[in-house]
ZAKOL-932111 format. One record per atom (N, C-alpha, C): residue number from 1; x, y, z; atom name. Coordinates in nm, 3 decimals, m for minus. Atoms other than C-alpha are relative to their C-alpha. Layout:
   i       u       v       w at
 NUM       X       Y       Z CA
...
END
This chain:
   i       u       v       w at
   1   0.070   0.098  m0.079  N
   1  m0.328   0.080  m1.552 CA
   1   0.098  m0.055   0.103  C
   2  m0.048   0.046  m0.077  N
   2  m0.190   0.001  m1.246 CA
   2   0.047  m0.166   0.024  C
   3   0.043   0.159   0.001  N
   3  m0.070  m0.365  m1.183 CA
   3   0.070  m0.070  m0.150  C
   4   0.017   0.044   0.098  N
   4  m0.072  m0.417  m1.519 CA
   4   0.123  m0.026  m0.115  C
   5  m0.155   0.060   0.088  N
   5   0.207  m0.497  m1.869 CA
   5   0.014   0.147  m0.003  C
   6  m0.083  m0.148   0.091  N
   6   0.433  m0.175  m1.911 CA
   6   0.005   0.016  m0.128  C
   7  m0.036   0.032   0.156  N
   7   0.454  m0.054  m2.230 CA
   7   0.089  m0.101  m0.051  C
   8  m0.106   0.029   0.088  N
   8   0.770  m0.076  m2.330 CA
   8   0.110  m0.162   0.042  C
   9  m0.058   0.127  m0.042  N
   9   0.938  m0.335  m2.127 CA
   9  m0.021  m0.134  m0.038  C
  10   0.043   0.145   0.082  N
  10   0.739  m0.647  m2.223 CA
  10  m0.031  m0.077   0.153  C
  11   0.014   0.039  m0.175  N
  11   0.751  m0.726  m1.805 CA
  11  m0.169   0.053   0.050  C
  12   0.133  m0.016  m0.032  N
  12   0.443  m0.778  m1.655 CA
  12   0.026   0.097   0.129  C
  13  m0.072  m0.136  m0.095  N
  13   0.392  m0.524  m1.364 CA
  13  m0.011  m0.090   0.155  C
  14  m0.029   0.069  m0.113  N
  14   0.454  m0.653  m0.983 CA
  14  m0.135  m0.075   0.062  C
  15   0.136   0.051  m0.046  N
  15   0.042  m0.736  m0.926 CA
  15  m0.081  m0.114  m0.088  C
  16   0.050   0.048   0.103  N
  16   0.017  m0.934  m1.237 CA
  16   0.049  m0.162   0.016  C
  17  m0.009   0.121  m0.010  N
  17  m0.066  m1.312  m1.177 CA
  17   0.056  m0.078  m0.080  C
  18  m0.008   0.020   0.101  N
  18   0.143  m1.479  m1.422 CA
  18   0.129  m0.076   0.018  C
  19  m0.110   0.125  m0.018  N
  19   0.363  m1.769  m1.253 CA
  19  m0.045  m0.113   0.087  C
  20   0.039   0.145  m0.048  N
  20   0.260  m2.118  m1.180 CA
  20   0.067  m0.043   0.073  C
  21  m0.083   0.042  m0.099  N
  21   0.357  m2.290  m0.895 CA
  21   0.141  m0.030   0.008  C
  22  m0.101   0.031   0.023  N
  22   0.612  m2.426  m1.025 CA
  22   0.143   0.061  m0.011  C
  23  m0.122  m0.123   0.027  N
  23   0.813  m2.118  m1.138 CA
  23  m0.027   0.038   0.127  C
  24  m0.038  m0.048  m0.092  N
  24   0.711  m1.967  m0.845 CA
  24   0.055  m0.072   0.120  C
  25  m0.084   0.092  m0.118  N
  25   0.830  m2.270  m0.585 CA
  25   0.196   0.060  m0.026  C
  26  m0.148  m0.012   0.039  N
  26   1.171  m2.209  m0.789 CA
  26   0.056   0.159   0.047  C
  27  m0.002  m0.123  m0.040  N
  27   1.161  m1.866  m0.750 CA
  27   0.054   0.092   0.129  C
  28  m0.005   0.007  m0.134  N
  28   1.134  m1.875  m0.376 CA
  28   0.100  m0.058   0.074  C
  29  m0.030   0.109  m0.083  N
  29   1.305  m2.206  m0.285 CA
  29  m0.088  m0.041   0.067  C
  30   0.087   0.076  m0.072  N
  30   1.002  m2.319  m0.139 CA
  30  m0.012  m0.124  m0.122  C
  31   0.036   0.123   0.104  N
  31   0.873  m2.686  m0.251 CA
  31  m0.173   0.091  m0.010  C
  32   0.111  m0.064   0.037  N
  32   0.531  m2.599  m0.390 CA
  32  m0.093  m0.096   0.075  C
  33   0.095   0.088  m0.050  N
  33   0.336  m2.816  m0.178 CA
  33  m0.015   0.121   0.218  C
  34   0.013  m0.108  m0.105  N
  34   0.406  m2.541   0.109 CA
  34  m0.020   0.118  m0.065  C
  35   0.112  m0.103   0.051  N
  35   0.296  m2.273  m0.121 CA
  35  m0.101  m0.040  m0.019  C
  36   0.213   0.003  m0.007  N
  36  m0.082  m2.439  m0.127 CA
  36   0.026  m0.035   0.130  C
  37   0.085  m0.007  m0.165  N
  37  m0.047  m2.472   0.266 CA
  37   0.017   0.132   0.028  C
  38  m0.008  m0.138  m0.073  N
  38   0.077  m2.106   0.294 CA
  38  m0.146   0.101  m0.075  C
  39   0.129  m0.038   0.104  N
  39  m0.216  m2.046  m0.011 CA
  39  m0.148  m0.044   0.117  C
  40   0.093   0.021  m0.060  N
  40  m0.451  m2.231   0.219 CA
  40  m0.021   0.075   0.159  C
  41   0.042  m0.067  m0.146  N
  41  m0.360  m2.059   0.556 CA
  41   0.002   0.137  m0.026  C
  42   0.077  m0.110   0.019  N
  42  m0.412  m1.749   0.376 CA
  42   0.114   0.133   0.005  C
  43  m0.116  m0.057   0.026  N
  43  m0.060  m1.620   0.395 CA
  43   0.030   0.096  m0.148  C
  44  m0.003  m0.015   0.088  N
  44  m0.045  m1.573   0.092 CA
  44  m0.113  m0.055  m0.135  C
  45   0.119   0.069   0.086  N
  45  m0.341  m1.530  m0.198 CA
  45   0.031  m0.009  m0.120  C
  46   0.000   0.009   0.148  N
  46  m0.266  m1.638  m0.565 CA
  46  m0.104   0.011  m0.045  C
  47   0.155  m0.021   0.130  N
  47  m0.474  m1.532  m0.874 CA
  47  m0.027  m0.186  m0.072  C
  48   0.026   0.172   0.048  N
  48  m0.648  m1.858  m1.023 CA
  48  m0.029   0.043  m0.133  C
  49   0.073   0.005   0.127  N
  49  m0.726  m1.958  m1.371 CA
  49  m0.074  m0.036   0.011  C
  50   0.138   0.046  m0.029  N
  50  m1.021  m2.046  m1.473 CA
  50  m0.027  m0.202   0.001  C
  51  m0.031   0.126  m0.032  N
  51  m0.942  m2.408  m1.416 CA
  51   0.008  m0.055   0.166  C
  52  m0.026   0.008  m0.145  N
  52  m0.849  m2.321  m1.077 CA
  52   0.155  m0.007   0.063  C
  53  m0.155  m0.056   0.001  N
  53  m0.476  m2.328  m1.101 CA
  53   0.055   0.075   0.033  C
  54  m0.033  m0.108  m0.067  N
  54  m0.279  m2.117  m0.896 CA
  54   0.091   0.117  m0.094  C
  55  m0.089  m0.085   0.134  N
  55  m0.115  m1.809  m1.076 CA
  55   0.058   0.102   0.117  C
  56  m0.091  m0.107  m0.050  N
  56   0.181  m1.600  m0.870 CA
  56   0.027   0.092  m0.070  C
  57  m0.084  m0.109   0.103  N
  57   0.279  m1.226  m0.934 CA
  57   0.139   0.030   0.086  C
  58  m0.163  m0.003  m0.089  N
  58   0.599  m1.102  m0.849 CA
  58  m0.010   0.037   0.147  C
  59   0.059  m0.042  m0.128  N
  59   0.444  m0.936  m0.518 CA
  59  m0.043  m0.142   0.044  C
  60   0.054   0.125  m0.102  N
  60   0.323  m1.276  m0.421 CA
  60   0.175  m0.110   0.018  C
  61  m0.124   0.075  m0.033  N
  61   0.699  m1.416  m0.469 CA
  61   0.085   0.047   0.062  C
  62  m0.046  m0.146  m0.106  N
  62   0.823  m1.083  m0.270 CA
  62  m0.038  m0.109   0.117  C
  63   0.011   0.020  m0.121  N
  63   0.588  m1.199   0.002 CA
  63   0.094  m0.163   0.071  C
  64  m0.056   0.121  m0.032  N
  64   0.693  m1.613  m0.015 CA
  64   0.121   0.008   0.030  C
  65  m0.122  m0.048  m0.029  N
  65   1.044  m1.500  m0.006 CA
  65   0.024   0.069   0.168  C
  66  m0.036  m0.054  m0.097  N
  66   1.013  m1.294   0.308 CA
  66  m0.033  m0.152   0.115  C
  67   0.063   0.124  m0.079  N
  67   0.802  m1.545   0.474 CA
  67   0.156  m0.141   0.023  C
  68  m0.127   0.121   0.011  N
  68   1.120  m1.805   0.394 CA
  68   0.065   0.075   0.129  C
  69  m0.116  m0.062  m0.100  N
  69   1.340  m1.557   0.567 CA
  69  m0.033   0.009   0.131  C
  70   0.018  m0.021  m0.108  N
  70   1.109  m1.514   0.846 CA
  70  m0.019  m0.118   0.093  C
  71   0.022   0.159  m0.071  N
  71   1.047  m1.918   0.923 CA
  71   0.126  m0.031   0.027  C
  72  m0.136   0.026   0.016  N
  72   1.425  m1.943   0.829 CA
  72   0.094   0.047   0.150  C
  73  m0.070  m0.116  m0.081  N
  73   1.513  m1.678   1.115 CA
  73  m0.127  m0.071   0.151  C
  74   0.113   0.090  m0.111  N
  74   1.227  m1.945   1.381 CA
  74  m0.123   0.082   0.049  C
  75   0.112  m0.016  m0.017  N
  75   0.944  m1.742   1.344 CA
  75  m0.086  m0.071  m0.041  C
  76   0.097   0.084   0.004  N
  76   0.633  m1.927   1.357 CA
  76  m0.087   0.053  m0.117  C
  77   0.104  m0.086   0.080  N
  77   0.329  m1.911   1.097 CA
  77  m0.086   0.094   0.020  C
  78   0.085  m0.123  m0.069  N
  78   0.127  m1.714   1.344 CA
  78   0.089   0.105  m0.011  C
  79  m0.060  m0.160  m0.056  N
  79   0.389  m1.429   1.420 CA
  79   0.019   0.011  m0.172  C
  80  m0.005  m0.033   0.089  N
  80   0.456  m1.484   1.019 CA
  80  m0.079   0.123  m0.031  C
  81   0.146  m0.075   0.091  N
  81   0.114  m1.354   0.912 CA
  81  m0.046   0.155   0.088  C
  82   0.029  m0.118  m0.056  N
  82   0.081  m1.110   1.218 CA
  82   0.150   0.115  m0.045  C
  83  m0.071  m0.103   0.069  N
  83   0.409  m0.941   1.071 CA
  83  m0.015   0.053  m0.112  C
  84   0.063  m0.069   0.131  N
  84   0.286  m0.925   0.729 CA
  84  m0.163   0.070   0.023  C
  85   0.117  m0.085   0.009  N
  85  m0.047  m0.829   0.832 CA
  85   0.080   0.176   0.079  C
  86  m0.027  m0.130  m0.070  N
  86   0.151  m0.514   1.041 CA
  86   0.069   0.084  m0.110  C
  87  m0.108  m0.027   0.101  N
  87   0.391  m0.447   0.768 CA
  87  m0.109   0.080  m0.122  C
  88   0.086  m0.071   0.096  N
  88   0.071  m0.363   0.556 CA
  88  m0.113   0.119   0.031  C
  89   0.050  m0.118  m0.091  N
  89  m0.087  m0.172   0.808 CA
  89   0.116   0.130  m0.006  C
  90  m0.100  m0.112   0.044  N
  90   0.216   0.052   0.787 CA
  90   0.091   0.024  m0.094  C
  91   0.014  m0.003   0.118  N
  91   0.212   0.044   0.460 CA
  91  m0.091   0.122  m0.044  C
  92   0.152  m0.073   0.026  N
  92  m0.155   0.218   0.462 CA
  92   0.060   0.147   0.039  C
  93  m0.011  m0.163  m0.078  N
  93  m0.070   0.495   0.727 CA
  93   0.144   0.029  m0.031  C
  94  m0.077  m0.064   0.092  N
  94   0.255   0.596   0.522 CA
  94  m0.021   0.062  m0.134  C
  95   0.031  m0.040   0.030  N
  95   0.064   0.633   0.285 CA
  95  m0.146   0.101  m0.017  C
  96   0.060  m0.127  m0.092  N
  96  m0.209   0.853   0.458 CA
  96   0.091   0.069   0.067  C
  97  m0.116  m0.154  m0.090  N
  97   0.062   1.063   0.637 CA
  97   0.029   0.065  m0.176  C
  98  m0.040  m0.127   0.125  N
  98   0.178   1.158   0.272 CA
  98  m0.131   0.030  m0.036  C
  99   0.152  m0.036   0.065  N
  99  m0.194   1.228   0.145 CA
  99  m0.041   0.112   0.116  C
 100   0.104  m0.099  m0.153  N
 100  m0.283   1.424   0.530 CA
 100   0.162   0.106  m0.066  C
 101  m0.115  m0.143   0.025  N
 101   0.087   1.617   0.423 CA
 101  m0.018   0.088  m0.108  C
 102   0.002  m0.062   0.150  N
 102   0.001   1.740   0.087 CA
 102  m0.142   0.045   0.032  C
 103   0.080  m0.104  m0.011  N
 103  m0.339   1.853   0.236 CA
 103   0.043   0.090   0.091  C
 104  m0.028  m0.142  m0.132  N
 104  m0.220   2.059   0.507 CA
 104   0.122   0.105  m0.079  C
 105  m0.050  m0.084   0.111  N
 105   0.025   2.170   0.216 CA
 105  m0.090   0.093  m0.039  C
 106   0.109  m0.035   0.097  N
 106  m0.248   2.289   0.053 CA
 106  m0.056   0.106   0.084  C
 107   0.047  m0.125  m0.110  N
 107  m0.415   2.423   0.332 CA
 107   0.086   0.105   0.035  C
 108  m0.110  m0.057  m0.031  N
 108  m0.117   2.594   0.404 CA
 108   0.010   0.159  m0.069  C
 109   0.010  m0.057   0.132  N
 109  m0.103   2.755   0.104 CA
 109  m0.086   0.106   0.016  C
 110   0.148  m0.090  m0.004  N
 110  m0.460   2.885   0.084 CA
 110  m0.010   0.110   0.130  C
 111   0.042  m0.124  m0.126  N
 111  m0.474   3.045   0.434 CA
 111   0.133   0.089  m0.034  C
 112  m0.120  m0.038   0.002  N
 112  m0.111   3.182   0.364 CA
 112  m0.053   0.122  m0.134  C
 113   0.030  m0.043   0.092  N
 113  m0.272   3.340   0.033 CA
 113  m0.154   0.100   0.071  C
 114   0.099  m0.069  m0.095  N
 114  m0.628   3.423   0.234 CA
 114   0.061   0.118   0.078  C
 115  m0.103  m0.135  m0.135  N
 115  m0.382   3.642   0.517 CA
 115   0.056   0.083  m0.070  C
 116  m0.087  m0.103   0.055  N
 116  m0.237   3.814   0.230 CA
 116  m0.095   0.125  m0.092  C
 117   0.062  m0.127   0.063  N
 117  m0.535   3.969   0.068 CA
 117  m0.156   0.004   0.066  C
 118   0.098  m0.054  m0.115  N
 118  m0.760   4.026   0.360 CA
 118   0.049   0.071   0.160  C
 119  m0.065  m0.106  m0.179  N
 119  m0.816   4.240   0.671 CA
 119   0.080  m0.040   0.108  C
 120  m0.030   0.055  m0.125  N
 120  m0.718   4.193   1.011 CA
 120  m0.083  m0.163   0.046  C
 121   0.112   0.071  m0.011  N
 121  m1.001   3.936   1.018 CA
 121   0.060  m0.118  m0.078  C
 122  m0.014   0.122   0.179  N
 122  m0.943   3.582   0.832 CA
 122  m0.139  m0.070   0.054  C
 123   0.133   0.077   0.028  N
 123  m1.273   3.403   0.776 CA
 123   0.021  m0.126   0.049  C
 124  m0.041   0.152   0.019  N
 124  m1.328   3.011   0.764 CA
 124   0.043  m0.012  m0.081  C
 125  m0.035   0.026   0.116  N
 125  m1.172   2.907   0.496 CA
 125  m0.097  m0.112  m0.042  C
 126   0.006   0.159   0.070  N
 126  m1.304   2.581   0.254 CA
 126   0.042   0.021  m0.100  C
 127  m0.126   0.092   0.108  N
 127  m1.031   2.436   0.055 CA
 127  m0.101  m0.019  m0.137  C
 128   0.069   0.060   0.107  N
 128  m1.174   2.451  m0.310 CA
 128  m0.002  m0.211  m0.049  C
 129  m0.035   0.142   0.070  N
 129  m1.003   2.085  m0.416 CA
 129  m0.045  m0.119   0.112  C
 130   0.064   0.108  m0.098  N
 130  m1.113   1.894  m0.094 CA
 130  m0.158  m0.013   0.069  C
 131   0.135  m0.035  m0.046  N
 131  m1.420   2.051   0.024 CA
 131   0.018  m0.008   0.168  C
 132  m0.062  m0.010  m0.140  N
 132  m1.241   2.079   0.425 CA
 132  m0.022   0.115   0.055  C
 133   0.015  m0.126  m0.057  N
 133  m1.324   2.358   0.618 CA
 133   0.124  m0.014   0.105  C
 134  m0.149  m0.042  m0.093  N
 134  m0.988   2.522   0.827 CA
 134  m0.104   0.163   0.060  C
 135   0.022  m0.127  m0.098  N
 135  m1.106   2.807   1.090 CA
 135   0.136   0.033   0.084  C
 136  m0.050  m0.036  m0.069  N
 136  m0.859   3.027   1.154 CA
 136  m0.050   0.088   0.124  C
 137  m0.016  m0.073  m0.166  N
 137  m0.842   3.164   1.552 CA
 137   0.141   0.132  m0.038  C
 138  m0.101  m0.094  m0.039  N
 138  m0.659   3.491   1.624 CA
 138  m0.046   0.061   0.110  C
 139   0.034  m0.093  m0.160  N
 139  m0.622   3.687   1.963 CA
 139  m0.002   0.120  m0.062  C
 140  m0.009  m0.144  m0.001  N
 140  m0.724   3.998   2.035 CA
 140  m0.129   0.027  m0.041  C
 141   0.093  m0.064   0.012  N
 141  m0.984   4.166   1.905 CA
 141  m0.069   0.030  m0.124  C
 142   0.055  m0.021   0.157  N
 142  m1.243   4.166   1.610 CA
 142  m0.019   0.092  m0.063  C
END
């Protein structure tokens, strides 16, 4: 389960809500009265209890931490949040470039295997595991 307690360790895993303001103000060096304005401007979202109580995971004391460094260093809360919102954007498409690399692996593969036990001719291919159609082109003559 992603997120979630490791076996063996006894450590909760980096997505797992499971530090109160308090630990997490300490955590940070922030006072905790600017983690519920950075909670309220959306900077940053803590898990709640069912009380309503804020609950930090280690990923949310990652982000408060950077955020320090980045107010610390006279960036504003706007350019804050537009760096963490970019930072997660290229986050995403790093991980789509490895997912588009390991299909064109793949594809790779298959037509590389297709060219080896067929004619002059290669077909369309479709990729059993994705369901993608690849058309190979060749010059010359059918």
């Amino acid at each position: 389960m992603t997120g979630g307690w490791p076996g063996r360790s006894g450590q909760p895993g980096p997505e797992v809500a499971v530090y109160v303001i308090s630990v997490a103000a300490e955590l940070t060096g922030l006072h905790p009265q600017t983690l519920r304005s950075y909670d309220r401007l959306g900077i940053v979202s803590p898990g709640r209890t069912g009380g309503g109580g804020r609950r930090y995971s280690w990923r949310d004391v990652e982000v408060l931490r950077e955020v320090a460094r980045l107010t610390a260093a006279g960036i504003g809360l706007e350019g804050v949040r537009r760096i963490l919102e970019l930072e997660h954007q290229v986050d995403v498409l790093r991980q789509r470039a490895i997912e588009l690399e390991a299909d064109l692996a793949a594809a790779d593969l298959l037509l590389r295997t297709v060219a080896n036990t067929t004619s002059k001719n290669l077909p369309a291919v479709r990729t059993p595991d994705t369901g993608h159609a690849v058309t190979v082109w060749r010059r010359g003559r059918f």
